[in-house]
One Martini backbone bead per residue (centre of mass of N, CA, C, O) as a GRO file, in nm:
protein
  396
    1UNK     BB    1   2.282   1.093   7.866
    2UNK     BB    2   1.959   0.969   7.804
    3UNK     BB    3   1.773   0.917   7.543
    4UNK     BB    4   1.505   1.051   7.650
    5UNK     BB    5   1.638   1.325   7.779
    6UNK     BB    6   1.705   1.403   7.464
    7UNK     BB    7   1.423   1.397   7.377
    8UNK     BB    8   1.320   1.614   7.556
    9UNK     BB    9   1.463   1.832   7.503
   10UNK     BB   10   1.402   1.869   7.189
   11UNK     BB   11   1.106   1.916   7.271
   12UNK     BB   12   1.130   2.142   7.441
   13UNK     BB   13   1.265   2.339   7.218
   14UNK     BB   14   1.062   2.336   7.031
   15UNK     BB   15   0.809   2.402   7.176
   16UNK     BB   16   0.929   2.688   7.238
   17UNK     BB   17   0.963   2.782   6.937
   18UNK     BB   18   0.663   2.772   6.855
   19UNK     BB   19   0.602   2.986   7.066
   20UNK     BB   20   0.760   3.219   6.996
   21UNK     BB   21   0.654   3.268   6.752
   22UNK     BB   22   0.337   3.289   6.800
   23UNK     BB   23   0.384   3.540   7.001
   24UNK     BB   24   0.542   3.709   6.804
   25UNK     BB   25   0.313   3.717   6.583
   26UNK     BB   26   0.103   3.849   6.853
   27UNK     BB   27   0.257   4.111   6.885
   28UNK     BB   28   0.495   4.210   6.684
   29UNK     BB   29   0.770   4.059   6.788
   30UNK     BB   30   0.975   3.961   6.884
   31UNK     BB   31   1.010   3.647   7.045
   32UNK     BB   32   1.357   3.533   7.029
   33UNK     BB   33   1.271   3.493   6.677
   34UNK     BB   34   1.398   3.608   6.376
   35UNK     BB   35   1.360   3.774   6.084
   36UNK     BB   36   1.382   3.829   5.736
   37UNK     BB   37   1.265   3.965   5.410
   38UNK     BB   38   1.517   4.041   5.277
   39UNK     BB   39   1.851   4.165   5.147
   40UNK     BB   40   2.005   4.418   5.379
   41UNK     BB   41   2.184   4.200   5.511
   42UNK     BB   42   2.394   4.108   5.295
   43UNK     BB   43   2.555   3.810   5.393
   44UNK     BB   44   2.470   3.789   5.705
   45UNK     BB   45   2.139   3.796   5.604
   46UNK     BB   46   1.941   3.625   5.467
   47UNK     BB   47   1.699   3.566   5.286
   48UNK     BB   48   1.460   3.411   5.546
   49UNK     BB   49   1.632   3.416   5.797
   50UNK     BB   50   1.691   3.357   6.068
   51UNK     BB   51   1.726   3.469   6.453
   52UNK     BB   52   1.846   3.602   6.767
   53UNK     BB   53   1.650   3.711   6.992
   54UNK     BB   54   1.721   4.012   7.180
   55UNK     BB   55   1.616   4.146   7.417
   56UNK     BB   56   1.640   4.477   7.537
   57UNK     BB   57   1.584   4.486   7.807
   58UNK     BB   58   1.851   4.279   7.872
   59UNK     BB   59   2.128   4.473   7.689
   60UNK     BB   60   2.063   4.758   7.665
   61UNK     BB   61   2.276   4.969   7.517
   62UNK     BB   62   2.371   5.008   7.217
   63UNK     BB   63   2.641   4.955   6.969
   64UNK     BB   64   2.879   5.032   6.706
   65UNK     BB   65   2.774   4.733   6.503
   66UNK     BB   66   2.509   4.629   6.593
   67UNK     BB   67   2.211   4.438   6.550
   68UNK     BB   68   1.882   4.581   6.500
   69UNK     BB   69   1.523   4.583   6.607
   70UNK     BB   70   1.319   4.811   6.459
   71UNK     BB   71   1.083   5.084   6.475
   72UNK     BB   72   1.008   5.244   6.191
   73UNK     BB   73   0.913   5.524   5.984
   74UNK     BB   74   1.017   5.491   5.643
   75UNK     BB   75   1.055   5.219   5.643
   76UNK     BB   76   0.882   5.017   5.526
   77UNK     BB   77   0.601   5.184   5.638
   78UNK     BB   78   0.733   5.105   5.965
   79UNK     BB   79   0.867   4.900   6.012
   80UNK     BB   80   1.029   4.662   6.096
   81UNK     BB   81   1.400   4.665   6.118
   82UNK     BB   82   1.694   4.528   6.030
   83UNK     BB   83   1.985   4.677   6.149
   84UNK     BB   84   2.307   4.845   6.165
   85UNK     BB   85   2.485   5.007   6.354
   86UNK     BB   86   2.696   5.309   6.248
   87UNK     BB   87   2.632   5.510   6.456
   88UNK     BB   88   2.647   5.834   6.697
   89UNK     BB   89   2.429   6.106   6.788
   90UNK     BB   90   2.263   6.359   6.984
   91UNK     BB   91   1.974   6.220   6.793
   92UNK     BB   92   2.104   5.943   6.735
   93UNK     BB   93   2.122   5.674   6.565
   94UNK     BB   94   2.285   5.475   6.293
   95UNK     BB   95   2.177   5.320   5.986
   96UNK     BB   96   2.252   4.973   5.825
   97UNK     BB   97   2.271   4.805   5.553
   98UNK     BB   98   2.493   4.536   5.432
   99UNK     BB   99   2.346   4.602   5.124
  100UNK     BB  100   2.372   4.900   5.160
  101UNK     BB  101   2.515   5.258   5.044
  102UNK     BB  102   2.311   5.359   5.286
  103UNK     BB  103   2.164   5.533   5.505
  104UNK     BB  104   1.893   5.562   5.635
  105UNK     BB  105   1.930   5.902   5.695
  106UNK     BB  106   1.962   5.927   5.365
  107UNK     BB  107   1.652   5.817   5.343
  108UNK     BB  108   1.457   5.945   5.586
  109UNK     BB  109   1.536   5.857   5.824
  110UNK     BB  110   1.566   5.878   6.155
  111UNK     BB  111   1.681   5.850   6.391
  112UNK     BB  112   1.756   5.626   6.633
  113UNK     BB  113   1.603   5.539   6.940
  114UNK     BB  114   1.573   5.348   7.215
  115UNK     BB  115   1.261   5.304   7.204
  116UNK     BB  116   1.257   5.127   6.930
  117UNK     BB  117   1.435   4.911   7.042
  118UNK     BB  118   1.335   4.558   7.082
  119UNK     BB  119   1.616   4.436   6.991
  120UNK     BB  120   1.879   4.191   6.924
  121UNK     BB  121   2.147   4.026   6.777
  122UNK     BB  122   2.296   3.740   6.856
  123UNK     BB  123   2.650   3.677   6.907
  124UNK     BB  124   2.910   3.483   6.788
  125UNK     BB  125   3.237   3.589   6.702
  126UNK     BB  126   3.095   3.872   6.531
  127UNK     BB  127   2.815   3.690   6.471
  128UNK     BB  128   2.543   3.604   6.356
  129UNK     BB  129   2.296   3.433   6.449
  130UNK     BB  130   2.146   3.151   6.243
  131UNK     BB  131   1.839   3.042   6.069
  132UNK     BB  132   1.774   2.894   5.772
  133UNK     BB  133   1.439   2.943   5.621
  134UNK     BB  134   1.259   3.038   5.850
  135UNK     BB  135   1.112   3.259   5.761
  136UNK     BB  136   1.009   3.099   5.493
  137UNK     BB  137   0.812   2.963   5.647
  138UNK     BB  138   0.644   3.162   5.841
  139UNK     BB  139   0.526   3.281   5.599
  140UNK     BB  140   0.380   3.077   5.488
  141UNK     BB  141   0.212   2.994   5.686
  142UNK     BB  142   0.108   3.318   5.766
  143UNK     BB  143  -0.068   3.303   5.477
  144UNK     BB  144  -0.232   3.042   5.531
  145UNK     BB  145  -0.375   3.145   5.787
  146UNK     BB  146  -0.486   3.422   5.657
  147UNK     BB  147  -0.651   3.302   5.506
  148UNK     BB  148  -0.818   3.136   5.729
  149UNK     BB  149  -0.944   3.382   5.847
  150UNK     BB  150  -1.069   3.502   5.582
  151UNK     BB  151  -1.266   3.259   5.550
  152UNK     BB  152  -1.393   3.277   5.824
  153UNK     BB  153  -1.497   3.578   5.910
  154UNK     BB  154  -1.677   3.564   5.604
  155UNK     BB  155  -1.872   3.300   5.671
  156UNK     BB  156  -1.936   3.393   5.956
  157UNK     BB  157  -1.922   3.738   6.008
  158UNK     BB  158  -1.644   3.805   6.196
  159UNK     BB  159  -1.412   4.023   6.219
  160UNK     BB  160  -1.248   3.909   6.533
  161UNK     BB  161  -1.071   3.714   6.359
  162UNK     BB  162  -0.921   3.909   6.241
  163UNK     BB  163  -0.579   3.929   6.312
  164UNK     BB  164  -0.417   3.917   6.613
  165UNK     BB  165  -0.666   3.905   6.811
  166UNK     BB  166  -0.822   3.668   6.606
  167UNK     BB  167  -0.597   3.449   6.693
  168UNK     BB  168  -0.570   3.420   6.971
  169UNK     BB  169  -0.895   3.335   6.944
  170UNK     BB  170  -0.876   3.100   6.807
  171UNK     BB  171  -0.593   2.947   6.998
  172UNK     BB  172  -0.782   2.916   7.240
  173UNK     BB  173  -1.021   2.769   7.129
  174UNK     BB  174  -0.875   2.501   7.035
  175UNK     BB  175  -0.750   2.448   7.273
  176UNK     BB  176  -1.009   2.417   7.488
  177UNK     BB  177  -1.121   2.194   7.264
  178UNK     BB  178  -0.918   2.010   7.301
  179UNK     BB  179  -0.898   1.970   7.611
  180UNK     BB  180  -1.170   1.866   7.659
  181UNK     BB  181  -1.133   1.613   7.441
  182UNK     BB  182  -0.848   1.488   7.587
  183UNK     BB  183  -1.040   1.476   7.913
  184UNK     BB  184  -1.260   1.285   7.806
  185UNK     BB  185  -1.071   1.035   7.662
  186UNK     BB  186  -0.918   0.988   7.933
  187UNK     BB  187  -1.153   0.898   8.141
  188UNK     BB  188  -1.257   0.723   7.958
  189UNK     BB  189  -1.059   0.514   7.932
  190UNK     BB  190  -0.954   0.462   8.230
  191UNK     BB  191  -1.270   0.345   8.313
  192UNK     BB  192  -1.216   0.097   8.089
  193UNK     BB  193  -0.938  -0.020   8.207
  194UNK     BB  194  -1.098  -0.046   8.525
  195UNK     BB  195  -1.302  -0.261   8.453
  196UNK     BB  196  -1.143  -0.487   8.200
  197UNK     BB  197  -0.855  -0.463   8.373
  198UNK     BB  198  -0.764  -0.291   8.597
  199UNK     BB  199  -0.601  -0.066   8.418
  200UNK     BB  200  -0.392   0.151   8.274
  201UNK     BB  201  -0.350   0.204   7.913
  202UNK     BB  202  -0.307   0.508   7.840
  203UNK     BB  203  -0.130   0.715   7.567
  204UNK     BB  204  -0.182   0.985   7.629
  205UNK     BB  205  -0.189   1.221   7.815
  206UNK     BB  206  -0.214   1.380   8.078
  207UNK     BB  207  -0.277   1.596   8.322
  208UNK     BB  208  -0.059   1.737   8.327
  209UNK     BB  209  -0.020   1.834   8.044
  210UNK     BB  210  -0.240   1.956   8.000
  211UNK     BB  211  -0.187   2.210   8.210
  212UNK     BB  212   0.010   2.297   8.096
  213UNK     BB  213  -0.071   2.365   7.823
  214UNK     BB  214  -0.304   2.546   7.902
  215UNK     BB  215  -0.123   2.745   8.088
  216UNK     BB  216   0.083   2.856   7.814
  217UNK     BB  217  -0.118   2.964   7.679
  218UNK     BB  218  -0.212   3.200   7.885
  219UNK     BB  219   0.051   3.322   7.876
  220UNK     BB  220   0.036   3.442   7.593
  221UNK     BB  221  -0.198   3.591   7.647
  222UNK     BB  222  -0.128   3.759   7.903
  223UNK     BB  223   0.120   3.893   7.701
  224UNK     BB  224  -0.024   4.017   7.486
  225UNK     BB  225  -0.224   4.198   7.663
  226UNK     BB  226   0.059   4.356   7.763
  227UNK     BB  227   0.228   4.460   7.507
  228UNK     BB  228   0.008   4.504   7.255
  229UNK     BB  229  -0.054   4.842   7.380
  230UNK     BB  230   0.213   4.860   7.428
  231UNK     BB  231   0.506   5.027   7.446
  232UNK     BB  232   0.612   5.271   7.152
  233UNK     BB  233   0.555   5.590   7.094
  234UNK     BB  234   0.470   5.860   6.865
  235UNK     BB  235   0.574   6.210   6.807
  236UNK     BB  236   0.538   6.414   6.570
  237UNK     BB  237   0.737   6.697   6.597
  238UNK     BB  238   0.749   7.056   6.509
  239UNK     BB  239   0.988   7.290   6.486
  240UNK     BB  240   0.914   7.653   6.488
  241UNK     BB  241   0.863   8.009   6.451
  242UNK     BB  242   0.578   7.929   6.567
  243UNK     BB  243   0.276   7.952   6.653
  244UNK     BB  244   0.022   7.673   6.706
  245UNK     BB  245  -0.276   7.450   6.695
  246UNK     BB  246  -0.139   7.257   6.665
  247UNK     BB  247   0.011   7.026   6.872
  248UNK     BB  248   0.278   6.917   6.707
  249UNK     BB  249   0.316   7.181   6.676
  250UNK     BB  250   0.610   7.401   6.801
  251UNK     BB  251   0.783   7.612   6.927
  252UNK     BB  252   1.088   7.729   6.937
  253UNK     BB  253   1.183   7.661   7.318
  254UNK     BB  254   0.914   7.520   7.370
  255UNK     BB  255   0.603   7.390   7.500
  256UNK     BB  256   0.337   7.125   7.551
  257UNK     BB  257   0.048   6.928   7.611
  258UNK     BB  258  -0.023   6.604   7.628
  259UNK     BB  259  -0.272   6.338   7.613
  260UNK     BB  260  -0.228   6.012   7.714
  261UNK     BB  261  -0.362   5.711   7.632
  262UNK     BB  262  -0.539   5.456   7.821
  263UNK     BB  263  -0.684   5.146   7.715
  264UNK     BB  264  -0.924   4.934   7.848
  265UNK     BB  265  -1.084   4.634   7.675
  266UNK     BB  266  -1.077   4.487   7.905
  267UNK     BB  267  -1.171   4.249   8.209
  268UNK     BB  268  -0.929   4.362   8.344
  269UNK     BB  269  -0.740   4.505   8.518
  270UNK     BB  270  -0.460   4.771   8.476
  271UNK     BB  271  -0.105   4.850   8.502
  272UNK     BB  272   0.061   5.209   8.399
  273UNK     BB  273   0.330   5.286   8.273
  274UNK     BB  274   0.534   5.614   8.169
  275UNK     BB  275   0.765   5.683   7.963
  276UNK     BB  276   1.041   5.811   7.853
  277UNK     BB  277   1.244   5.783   7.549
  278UNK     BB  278   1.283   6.098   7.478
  279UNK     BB  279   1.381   6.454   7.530
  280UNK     BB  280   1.089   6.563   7.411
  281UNK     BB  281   0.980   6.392   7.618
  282UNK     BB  282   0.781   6.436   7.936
  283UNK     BB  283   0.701   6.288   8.253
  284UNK     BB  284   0.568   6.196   8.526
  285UNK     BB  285   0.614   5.911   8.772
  286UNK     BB  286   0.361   5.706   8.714
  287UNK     BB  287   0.051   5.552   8.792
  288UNK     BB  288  -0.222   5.349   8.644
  289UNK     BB  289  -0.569   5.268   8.685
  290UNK     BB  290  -0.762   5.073   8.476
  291UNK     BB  291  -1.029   4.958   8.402
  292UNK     BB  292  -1.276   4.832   8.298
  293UNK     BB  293  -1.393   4.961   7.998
  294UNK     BB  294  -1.173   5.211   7.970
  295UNK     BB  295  -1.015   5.555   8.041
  296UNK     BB  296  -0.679   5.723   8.051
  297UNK     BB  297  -0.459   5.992   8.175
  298UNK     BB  298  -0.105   6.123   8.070
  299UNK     BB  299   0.095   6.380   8.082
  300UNK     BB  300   0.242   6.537   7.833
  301UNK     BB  301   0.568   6.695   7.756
  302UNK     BB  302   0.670   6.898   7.449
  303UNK     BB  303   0.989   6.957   7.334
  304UNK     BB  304   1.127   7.203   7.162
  305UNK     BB  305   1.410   7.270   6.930
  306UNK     BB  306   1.584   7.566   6.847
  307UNK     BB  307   1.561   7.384   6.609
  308UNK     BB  308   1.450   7.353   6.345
  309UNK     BB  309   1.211   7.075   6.269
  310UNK     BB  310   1.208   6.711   6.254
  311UNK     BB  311   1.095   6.557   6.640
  312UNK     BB  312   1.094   6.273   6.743
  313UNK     BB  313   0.897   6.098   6.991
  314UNK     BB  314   0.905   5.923   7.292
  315UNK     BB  315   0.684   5.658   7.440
  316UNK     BB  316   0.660   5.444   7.716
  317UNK     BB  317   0.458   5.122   7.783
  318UNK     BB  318   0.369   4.993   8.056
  319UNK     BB  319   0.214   4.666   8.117
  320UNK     BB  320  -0.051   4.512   8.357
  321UNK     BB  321  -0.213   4.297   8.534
  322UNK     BB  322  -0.440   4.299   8.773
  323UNK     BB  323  -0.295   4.024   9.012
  324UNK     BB  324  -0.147   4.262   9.177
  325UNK     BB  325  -0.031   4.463   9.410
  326UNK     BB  326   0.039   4.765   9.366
  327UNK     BB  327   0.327   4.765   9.530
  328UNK     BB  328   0.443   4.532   9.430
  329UNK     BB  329   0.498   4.668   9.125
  330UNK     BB  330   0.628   4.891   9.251
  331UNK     BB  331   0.919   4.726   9.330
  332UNK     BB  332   0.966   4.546   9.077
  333UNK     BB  333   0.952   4.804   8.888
  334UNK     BB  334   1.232   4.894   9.006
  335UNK     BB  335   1.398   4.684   8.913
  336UNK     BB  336   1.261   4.640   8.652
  337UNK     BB  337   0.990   4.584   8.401
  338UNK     BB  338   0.986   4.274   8.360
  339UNK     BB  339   0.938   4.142   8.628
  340UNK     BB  340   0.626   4.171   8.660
  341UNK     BB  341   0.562   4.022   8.425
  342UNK     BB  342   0.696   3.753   8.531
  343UNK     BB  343   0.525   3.748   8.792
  344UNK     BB  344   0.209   3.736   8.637
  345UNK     BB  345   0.248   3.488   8.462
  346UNK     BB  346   0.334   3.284   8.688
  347UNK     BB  347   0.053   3.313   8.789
  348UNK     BB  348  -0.126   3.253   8.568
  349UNK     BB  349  -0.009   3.007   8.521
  350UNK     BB  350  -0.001   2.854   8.768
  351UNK     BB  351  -0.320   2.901   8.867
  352UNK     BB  352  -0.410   2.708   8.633
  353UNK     BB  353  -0.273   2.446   8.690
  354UNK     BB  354  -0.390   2.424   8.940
  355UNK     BB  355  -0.709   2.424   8.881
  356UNK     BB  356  -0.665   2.208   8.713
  357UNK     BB  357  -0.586   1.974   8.867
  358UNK     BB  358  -0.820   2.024   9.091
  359UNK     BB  359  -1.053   1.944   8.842
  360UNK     BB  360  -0.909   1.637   8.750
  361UNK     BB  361  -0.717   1.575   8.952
  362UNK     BB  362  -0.544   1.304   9.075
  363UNK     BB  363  -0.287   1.093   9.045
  364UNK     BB  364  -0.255   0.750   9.092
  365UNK     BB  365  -0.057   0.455   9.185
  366UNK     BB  366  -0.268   0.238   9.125
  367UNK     BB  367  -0.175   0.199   8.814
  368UNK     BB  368   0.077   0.037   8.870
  369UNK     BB  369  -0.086  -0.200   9.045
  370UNK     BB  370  -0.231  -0.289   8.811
  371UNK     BB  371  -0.017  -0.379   8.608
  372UNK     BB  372   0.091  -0.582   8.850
  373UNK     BB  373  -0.152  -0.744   8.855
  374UNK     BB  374  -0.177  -0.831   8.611
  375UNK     BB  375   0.101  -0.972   8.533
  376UNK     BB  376   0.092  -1.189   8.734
  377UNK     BB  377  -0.160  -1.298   8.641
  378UNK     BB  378  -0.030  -1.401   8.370
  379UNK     BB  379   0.190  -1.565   8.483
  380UNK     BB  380   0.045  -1.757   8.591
  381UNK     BB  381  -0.109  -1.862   8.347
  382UNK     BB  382   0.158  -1.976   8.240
  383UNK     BB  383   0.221  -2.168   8.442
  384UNK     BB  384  -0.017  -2.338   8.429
  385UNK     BB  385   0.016  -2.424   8.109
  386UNK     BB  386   0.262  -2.579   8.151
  387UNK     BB  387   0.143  -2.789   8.399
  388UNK     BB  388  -0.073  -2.899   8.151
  389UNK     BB  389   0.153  -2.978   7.943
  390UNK     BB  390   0.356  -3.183   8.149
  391UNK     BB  391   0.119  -3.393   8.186
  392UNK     BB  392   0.042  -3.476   7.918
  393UNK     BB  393   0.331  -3.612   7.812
  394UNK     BB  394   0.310  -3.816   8.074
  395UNK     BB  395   0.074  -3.974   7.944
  396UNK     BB  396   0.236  -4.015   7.650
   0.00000   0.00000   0.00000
């Protein structure tokens, strides 16, 4: 392998992995990257230490042994919790840090469901995969980024620009505000080297890097705008011995139903899966299309089970951008719901790239033929001036 191409894959790689944590971050869960804040992984994961994360729906159901990064409900206030599994009952998972003396479950965790579980840490020899460092470095930009963020909002006045979504926001407009200067200082290059010299001779970007660079940007909004409302989310159920009007209280042994909502605050219509997360919450399999600045609902069936107590219900919603006819959606979506996320983004990073391309035009080979007459140019000239050199010599 030739030196030029290991110098691309590295640029590719590191690339990759600040795409993904920024994705990471404006998500709210790993995406390829994840790291630990605490102790309770030691010495398997140290504290500040990155991780490879294997999302779940890759990985299937985990097995007593995995560890496994889950959405916990009482641990660290509901956060994020890398914790390893240690056993299986018929209410789910049990977890626990290598370095606590007790089970998440004897701390008042509920058992973990499959709905939770967002990623795994994947292992090599029975090891995870481990990155020293990565989260401290992660978390103090994190911080830097946040004053950044509140001193702009403040100064400003602008709420929208606070949180994950006014991240997005900020790197969108920079990135647009980039591509654009980016895009008049090439061309302005070009037509200065065309004039000149005949030739171009700028090393900035091409056009190909402008545009992929900004179509891999759409691809991460277009990805959060699916994620981030999606999700598993949770119905905190409590199964008693009478009948209640709270929602959420019901009868041991019986049913109520609720209605989820999906809201669309944005302006692309989207269409909407609910599955099922766990055994206590049911409803029928259907597709829901909301269009824009809308809210649609989906009935939900809760049933308590015969023994009282307190029993978390949970439903994932697949979400994705209406860019695709709704049959296409159901075919992809009866594969994996992967699949139609993976071929929506395709579209639309694809559709920008194409558009860009189109809108910036195309480069000509045209610079190579300038380079080419340049340069026999200047060797003429160089000949010339050998030949009125040795003529100099010989009258002398």
């Amino acid at each position: 392998m030739s030196k030029g191409a290991v110098e691309l894959a590295v640029q590719g790689g590191i690339a990759v992995a600040l795409i993904a944590l920024v994705a990471g971050q404006l998500l709210g869960q790993p995406v390829l990257l994840g790291f630990v804040e605490t102790g309770s992984m030691e010495p398997t994961i140290d504290t500040g230490d990155g991780f490879v994360a294997v999302p779940a729906a890759l990985t299937g159901s985990p097995e007593p042994g995995d560890v496994v990064v889950f959405e916990a409900q009482e641990i660290e206030g509901g956060e994020l919790t890398t914790h390893r599994i240690v056993g299986e009952t018929d209410h789910g998972y049990t977890t626990q840090g290598d370095a606590n003396p007790f089970t998440d479950q004897d701390n008042g965790e509920p058992p973990v469901q499959d709905g939770q579980i967002v990623a795994s840490v994947w292992e090599l020899g029975g090891e995870p995969v481990t990155i020293p460092s990565l989260g401290t470095a992660i978390m103090a930009a994190g911080s830097a980024l946040d004053r950044a963020q509140t001193w702009l909002g403040t100064t400003l006045g602008v709420r929208s620009l606070l949180g994950s979504s006014g991240l997005a926001l900020l790197i969108l407009a920079l990135s647009i505000t980039l591509y654009a200067v980016e895009t008049v200082r090439e061309r302005s290059q070009q037509t200065f080297d065309s004039r000149v010299t005949g030739s171009d001779s700028s090393t900035g970007l091409t056009q190909r890097q402008l545009c992929a660079g900004f179509a891999v940007l759409v691809v991460v909004g277009a990805a959060a705008a699916m994620v981030v409302p999606g999700g598993t989310h949770t119905y905190d159920v409590v199964s008693a011995d009478f009948d209640s009007e709270q929602p959420l209280v019901v009868e041991r042994g019986t049913s109520d139903e609720l209605a989820y909502q999906v809201p669309n605050t944005g302006y692309v219509p989207v269409v909407s899966y609910v599955e099922s997360g766990s055994e206590h919450a049911t409803l029928d399999a259907s597709r829901e299309t909301v269009a824009p600045q809308s809210t649609s609902e989906v009935a939900v069936t809760i049933t308590a089970p015969e023994e009282t107590g307190y029993y978390p219900a949970y439903v994932t919603e697949y979400r994705y951008l209406h860019l695709l006819p709704a049959p296409v959606l159901d075919a992809l979506y009866d594969i994996h719901p992967w699949v139609p996320f993976g071929a929506i983004l395709a579209v639309g990073g694809g559709g920008t790239y194409g558009l860009g391309r189109l809108l910036l035009g195309s480069e000509t080979p045209q610079q190579g033929s300038n380079h080419g007459r340049l340069r026999r140019s200047r060797g003429s000239q160089r000949s010339r001036r050998s030949r009125i050199h040795a003529f100099v010599r010989r009258l002398y």
